[in-house]
C-alpha positions as CSV (number, residue, x, y, z in Angstrom):
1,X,0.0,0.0,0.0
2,X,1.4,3.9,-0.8
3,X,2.0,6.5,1.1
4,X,-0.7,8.0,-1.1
5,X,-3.4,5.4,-0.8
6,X,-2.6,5.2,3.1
7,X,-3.2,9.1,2.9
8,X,-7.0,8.5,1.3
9,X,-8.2,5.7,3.1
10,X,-7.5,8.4,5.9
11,X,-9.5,11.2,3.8
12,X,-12.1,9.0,3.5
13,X,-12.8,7.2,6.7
14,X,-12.7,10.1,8.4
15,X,-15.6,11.5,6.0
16,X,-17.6,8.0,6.8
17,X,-17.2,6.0,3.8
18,X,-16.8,2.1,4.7
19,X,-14.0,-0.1,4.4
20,X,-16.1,-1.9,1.1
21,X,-16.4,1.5,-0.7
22,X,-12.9,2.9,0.4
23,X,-11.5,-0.8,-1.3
24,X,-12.9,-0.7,-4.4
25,X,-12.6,3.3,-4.8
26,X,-9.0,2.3,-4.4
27,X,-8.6,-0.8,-5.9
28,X,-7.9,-2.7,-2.9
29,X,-9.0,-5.6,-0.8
30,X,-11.8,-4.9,2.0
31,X,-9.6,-6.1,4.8
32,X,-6.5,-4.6,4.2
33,X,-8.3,-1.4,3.9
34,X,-10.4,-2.4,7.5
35,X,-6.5,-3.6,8.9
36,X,-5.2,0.0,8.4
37,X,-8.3,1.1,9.8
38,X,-7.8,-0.6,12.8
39,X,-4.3,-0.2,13.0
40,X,-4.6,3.9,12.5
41,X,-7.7,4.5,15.0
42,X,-10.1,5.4,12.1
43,X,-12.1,2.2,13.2
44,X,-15.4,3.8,13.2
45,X,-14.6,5.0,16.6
46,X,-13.4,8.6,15.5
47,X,-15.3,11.9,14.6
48,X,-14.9,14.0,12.0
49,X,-16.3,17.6,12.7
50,X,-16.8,19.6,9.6
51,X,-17.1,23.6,9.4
């Protein structure tokens, strides 16, 4: 995984898309966009607060 797709999974969780959208957005598997998750705290668990 790149720097750069590491950088929008970030982007993207944080704006509440789920791991199945965020995969195939990126071309990636569900669960190594849901391990990042987990492994970054963006696990559902965060908030983002927009302005």
């Amino acid at each position: 995984m790149t720097s750069d797709e590491k950088e929008k999974i970030s982007e993207l969780s944080l704006k509440g898309m789920g791991y199945k959208k965020i995969a195939n957005f990126l071309n990636l598997t569900r669960d190594s966009v849901r391990e990042f998750c987990k492994r970054n705290a963006l696990d559902g668990s965060s908030c983002a607060v927009l302005l």
